[in-house]
KEKE-3310 file (N, C-alpha, C; in steps of 0.2 Angstrom, whole numbers, plus 5000, padded with zeros to 4 digits):
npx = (4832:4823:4824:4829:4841:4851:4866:4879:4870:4859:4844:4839:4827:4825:4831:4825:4826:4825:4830:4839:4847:4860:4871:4877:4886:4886:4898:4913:4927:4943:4957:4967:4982:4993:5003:5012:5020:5034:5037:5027:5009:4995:4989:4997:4988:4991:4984:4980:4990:4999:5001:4986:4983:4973:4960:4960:4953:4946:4940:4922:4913:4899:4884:4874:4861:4857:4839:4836:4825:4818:4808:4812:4828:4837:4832:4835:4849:4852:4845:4856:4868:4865:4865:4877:4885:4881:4883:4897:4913:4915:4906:4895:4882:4867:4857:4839:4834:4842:4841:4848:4859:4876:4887:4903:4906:4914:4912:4922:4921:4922:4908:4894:4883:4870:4859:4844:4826:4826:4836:4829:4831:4840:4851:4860:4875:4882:4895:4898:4912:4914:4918:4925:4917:4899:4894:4883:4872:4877:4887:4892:4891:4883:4871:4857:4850:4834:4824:4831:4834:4831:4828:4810:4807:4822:4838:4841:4852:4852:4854:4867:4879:4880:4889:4900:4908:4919:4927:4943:4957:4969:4981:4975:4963:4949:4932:4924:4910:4909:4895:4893:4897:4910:4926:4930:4935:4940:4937:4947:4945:4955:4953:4960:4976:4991:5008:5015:5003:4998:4990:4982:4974:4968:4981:4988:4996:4996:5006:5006:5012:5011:5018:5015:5008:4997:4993:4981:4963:4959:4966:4964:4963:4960:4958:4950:4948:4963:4970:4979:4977:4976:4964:4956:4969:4985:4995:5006:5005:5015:5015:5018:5017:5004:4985:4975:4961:4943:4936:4924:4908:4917:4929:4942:4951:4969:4974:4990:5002:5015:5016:5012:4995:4986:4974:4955:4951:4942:4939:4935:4923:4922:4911:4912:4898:4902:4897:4895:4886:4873:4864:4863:4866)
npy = (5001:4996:4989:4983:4977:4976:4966:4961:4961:4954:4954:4956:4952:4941:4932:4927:4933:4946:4962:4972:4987:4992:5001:5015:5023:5042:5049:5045:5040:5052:5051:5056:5065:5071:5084:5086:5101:5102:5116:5122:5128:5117:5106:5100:5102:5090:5081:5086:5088:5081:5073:5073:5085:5087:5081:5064:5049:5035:5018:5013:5005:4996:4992:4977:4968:4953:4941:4925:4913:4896:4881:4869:4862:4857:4864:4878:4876:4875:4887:4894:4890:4896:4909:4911:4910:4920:4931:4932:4936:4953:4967:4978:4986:4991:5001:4999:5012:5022:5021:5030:5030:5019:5007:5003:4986:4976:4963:4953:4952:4940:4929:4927:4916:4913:4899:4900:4895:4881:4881:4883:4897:4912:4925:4935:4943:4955:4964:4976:4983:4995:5008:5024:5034:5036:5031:5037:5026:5030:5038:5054:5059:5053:5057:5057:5041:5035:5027:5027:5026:5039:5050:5058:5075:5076:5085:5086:5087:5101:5097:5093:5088:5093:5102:5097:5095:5104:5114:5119:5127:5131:5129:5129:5133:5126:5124:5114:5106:5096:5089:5080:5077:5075:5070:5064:5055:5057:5056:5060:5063:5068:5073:5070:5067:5074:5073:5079:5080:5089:5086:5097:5096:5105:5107:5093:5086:5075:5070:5065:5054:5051:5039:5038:5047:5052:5042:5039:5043:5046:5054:5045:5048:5040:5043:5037:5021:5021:5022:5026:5028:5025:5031:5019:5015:5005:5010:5013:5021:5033:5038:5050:5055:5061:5054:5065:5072:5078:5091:5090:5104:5117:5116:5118:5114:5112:5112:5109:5107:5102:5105:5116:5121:5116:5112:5115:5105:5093:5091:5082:5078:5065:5060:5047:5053:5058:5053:5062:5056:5050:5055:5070:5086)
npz = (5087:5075:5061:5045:5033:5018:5012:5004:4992:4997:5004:5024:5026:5018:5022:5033:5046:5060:5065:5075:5077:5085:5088:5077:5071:5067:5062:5057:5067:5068:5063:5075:5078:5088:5096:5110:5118:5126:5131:5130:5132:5133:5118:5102:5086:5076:5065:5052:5046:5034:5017:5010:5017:5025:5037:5042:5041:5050:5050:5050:5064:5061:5074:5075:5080:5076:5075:5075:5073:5073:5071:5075:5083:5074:5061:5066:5065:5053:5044:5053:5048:5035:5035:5042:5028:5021:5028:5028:5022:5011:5008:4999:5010:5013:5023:5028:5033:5026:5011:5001:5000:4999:5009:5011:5015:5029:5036:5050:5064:5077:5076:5087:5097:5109:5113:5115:5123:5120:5111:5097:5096:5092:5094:5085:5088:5078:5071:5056:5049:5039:5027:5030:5023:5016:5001:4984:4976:4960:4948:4944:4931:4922:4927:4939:4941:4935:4950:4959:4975:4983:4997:5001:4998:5000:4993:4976:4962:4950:4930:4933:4926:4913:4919:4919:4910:4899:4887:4882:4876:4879:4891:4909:4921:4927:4934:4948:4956:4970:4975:4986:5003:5007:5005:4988:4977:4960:4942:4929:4912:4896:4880:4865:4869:4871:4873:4888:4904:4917:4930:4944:4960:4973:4978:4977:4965:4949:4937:4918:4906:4888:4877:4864:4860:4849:4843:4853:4858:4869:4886:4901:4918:4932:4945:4956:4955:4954:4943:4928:4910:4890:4880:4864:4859:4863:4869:4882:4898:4905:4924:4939:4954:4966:4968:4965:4975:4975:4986:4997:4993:4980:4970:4961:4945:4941:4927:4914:4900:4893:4879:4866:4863:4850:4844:4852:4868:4875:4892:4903:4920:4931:4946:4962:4971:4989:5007:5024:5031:5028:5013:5008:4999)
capx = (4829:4821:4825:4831:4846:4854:4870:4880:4862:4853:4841:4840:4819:4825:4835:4819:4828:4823:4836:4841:4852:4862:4874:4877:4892:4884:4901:4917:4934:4944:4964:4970:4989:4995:5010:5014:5025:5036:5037:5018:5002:4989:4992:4994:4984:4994:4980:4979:4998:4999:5001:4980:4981:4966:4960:4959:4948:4945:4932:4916:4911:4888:4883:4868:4858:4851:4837:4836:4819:4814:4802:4816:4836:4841:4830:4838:4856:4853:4847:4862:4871:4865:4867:4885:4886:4878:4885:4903:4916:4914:4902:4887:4879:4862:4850:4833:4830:4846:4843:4850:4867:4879:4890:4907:4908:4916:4911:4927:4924:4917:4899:4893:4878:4868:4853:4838:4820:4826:4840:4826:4830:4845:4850:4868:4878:4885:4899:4902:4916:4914:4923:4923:4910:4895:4892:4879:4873:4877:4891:4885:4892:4877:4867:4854:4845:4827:4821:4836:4830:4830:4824:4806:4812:4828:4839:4842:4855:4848:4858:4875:4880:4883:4894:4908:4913:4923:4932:4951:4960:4976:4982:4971:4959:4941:4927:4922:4906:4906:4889:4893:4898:4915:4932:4928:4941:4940:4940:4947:4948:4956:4952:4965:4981:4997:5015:5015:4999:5001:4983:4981:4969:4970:4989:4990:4998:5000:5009:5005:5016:5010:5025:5015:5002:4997:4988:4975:4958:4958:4969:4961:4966:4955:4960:4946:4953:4972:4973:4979:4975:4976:4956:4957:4976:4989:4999:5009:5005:5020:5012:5019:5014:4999:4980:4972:4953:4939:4935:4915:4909:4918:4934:4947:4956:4972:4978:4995:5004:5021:5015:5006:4988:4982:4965:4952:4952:4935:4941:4927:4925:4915:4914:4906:4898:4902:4893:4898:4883:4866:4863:4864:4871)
capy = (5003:4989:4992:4980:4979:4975:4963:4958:4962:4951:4958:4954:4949:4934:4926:4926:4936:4949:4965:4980:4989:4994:5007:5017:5033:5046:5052:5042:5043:5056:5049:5061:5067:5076:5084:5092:5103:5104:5123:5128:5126:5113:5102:5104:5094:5089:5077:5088:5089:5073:5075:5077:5091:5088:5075:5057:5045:5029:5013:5015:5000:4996:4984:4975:4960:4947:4936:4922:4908:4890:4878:4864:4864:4856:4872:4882:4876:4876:4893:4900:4890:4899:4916:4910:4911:4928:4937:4933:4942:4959:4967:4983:4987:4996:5001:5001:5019:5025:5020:5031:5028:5012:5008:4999:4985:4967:4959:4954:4952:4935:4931:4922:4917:4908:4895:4899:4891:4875:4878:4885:4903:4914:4932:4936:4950:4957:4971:4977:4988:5002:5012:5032:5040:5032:5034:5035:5022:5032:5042:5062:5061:5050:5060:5052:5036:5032:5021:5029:5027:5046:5052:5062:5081:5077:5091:5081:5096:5099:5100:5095:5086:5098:5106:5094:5094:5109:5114:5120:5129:5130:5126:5133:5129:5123:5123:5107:5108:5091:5089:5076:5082:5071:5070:5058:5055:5060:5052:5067:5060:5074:5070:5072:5070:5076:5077:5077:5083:5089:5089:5098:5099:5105:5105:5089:5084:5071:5069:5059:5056:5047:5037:5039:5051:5054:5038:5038:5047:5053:5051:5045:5049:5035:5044:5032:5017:5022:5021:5030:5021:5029:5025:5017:5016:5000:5017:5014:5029:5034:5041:5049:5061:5057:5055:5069:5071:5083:5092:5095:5110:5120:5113:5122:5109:5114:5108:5111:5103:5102:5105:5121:5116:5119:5113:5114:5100:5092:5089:5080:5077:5062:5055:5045:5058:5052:5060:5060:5049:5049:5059:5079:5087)
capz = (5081:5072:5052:5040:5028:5013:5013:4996:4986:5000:5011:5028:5026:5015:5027:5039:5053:5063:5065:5079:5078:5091:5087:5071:5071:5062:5061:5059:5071:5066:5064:5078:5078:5093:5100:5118:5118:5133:5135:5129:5136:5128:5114:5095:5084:5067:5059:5043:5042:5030:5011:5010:5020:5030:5045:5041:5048:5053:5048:5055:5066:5065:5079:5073:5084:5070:5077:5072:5076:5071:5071:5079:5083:5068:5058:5065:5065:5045:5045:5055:5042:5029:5038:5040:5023:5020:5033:5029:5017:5012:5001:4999:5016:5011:5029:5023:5035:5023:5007:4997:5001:5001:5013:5007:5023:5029:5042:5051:5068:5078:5076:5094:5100:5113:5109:5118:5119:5120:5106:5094:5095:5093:5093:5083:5090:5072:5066:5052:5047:5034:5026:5034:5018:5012:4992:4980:4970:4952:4948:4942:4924:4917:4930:4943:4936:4937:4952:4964:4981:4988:5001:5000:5002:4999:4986:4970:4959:4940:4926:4935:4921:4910:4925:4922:4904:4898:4882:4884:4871:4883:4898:4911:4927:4928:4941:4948:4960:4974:4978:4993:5008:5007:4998:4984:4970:4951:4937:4923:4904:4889:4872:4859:4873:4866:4876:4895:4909:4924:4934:4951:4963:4980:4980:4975:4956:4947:4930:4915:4900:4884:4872:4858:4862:4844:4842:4859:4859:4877:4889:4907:4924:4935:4954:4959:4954:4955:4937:4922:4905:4886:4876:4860:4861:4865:4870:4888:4900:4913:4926:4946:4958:4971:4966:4970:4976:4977:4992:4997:4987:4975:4969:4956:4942:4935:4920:4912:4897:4891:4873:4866:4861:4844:4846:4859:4871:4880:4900:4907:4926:4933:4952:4966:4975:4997:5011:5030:5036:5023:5009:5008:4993)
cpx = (4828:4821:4829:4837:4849:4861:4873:4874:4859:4849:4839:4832:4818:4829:4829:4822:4825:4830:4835:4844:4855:4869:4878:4881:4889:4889:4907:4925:4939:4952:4971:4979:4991:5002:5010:5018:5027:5036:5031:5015:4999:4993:4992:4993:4987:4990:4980:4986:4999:4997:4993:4980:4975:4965:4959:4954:4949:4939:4926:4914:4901:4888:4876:4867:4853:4848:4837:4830:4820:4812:4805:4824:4839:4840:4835:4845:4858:4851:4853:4867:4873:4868:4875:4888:4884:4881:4895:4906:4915:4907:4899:4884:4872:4858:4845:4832:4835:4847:4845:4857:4869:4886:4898:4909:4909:4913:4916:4927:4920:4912:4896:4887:4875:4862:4849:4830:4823:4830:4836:4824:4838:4847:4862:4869:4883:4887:4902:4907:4915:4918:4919:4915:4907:4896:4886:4879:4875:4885:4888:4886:4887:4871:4862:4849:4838:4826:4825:4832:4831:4827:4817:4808:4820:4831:4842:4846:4850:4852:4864:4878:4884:4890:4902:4908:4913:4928:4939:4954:4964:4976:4977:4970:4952:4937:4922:4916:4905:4900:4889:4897:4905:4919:4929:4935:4938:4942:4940:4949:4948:4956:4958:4970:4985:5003:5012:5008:5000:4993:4983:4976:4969:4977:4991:4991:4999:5002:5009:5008:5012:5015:5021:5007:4995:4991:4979:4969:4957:4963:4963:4965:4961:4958:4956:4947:4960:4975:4974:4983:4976:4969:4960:4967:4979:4994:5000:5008:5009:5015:5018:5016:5009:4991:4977:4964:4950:4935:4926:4914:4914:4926:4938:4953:4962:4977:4983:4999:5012:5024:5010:4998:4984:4978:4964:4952:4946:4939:4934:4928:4919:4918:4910:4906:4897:4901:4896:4892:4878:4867:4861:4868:4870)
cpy = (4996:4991:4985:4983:4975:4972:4960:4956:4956:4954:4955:4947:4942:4929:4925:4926:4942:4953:4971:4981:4994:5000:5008:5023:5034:5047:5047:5046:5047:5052:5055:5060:5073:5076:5088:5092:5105:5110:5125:5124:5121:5108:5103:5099:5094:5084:5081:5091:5083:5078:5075:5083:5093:5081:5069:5055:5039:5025:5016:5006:5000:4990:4982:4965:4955:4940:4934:4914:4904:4885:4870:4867:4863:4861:4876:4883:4878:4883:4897:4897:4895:4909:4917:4915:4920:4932:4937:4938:4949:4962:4977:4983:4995:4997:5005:5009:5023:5020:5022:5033:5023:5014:5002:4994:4977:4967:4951:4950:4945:4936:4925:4922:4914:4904:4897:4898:4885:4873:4880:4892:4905:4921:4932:4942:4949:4964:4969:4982:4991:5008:5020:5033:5033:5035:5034:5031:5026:5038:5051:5060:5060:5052:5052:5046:5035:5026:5022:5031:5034:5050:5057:5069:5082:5081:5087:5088:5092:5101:5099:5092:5089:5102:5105:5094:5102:5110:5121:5122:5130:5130:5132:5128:5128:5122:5117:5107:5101:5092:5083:5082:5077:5070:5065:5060:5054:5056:5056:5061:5070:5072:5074:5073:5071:5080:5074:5082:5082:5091:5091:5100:5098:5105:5101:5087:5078:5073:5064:5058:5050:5043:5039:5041:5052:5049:5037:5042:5049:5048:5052:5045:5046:5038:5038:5024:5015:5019:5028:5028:5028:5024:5024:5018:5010:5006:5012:5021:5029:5039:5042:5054:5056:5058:5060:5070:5075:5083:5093:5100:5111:5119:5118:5115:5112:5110:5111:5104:5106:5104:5112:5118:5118:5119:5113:5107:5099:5089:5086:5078:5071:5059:5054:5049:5053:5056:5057:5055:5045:5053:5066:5081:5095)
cpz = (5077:5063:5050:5038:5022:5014:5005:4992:4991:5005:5017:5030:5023:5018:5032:5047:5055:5064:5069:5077:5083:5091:5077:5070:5067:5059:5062:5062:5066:5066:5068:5080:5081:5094:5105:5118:5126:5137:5131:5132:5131:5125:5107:5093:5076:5065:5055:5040:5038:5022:5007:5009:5021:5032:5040:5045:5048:5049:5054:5059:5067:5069:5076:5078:5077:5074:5075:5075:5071:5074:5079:5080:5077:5062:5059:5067:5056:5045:5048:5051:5037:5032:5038:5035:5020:5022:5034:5022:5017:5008:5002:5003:5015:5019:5026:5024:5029:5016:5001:4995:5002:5005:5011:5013:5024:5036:5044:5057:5071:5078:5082:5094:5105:5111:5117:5116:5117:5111:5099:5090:5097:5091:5092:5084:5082:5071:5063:5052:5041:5034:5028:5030:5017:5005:4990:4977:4961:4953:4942:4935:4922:4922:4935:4939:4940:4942:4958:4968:4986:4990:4999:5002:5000:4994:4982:4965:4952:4938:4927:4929:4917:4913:4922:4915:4899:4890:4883:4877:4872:4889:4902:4920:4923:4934:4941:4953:4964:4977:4983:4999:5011:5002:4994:4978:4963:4947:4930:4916:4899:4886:4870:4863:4867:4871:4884:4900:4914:4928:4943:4953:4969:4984:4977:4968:4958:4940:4927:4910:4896:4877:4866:4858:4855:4843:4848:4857:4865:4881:4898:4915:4931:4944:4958:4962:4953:4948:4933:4916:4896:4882:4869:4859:4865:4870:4879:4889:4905:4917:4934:4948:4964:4968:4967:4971:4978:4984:4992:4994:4979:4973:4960:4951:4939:4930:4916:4907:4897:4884:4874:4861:4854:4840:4852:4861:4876:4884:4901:4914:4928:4942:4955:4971:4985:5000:5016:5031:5027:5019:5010:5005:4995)
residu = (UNK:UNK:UNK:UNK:UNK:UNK:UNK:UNK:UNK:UNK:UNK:UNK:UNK:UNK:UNK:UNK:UNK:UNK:UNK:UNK:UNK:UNK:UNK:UNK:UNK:UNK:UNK:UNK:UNK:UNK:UNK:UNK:UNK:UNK:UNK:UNK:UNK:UNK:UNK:UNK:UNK:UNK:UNK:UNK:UNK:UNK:UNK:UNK:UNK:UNK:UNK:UNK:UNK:UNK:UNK:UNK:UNK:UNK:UNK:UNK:UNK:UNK:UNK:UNK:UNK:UNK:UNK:UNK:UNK:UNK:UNK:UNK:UNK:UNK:UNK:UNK:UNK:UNK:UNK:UNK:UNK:UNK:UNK:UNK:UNK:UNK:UNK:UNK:UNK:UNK:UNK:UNK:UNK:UNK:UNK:UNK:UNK:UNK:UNK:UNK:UNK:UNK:UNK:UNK:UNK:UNK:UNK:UNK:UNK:UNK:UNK:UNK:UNK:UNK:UNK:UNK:UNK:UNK:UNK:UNK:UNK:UNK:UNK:UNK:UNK:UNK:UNK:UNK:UNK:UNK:UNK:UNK:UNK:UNK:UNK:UNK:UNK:UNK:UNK:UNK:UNK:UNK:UNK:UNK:UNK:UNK:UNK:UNK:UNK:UNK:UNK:UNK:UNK:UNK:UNK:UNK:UNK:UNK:UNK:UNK:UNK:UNK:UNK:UNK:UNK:UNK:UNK:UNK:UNK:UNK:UNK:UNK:UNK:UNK:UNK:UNK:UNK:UNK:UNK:UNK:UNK:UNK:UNK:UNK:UNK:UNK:UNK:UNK:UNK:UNK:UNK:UNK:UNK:UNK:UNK:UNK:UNK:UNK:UNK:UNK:UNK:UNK:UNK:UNK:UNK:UNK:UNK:UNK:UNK:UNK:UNK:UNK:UNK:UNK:UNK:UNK:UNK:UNK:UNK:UNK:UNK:UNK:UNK:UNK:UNK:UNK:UNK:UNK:UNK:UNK:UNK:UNK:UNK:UNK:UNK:UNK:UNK:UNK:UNK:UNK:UNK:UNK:UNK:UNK:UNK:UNK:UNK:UNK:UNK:UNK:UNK:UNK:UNK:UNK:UNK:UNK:UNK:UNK:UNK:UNK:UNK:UNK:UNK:UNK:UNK:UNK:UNK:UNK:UNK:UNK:UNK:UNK:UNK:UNK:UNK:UNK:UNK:UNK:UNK:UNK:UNK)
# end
């Protein structure tokens, strides 16, 4: 399949190469975890025994052939110069036929080639590594922005937005709706904290405690970025437990304090929606 790509915000057509690509997992390996038991039949499969509680996976490996033509040898030793440079470190892996997902990907592994044509011409065997899900470019709270490359046909939600912020007059749950087709992690902020929060979803808690809760305007709980920060506020926040992250669908938040609440409380939920291959919400 002959398609372009996108490379740390460069695209493939400005480096004046040419691009196959030679294999692409819809579907990344799964982190399987067996046991054979000596007195039963078969095998049992404990990948989703782990503190998720549900399968893991693996990076994804794309193989990609990048042609590469010039005019002389010394051309096109400076162009695979320059490609060097492109095609190393890590970065944002966009394919033009899937553009309305990023893929998070390093390029890791040796990059060899042969000169042919009298040293004039050369085709790079390239993989990348990518992380299991793609994402979207936007995250849902400030909804879809204008110019977002998705697909004709594709189902775009209305109105999610509104979905995710919630007013709490005491401890409770909340419905969270993932429109990816992929765990993604959460980013919950409570306006006006006060005492200690215990957020769970899926099993999984974490616990946040404020010193001087009084002063902050919301407290945040970043699962994303494996943080949790208090706004406008110098305020230290203790935090332990495990991050916990939204499954596909329909998800249940529950919130619990250590304090009784004696005004309402705006929960808001934002996150980057991750799908198994391409978009589908």
């Amino acid at each position: 399949m002959r398609k372009g790509f996108s490379f740390k915000g460069i695209h493939s057509n400005s480096m004046g190469v040419s691009v196959k690509t030679r294999s692409r997992p819809i579907l990344p390996e799964t982190k399987r975890v067996t046991f054979e038991p000596s007195a039963g039949d078969g095998t049992l499969d404990l990948s989703a025994y782990n503190s998720r509680g549900r399968v893991l996976y693996s990076e994804r490996q794309f193989d990609i052939d990048v042609h590469a033509a010039a005019g002389s040898v010394t051309e096109l030793q400076y162009k695979l110069t320059r490609l060097a440079s492109w095609l190393s470190g890590s970065g944002e892996l966009i394919f033009d036929d899937l553009p309305a997902v990023i893929w998070k990907a390093s390029r890791s592994a040796l990059i060899d080639y042969a000169p042919e044509r009298a040293g004039k011409q050369a085709i790079l065997s390239v993989s990348f590594f990518a992380e299991p899900f793609s994402y979207a470019p936007f995250t849902v709270f400030g909804g879809i922005p204008i110019g977002t490359r998705i697909p004709i046909g594709a189902r775009v939600p209305i109105g999610l937005p509104a979905t995710l912020v919630h007013q709490m007059s005491s401890a409770g749950t909340i419905d969270i709706f993932n429109i990816g087709t992929a765990p993604t992690r959460p980013v919950i902020t409570i306006n006006d904290p006060f005492g200690t929060y215990t957020v769970t979803v899926g099993g999984v808690s974490i616990e946040a405690s404020m010193l001087n809760s009084a002063e902050a305007g919301a407290l945040v709980i970043d699962c994303e970025n494996y943080n949790v920060y208090a706004v406008n506020s110098a305020d230290t926040v203790l935090y332990s437990g495990m991050f916990p992250e939204l499954a596909a669908g329909e998800n249940t938040i529950e919130i619990s304090s250590n304090t009784s609440w004696s005004t309402s409380r705006t929960v808001s939920v934002d996150y980057l929606p991750r799908f198994l291959y391409g978009w589908e919400v």
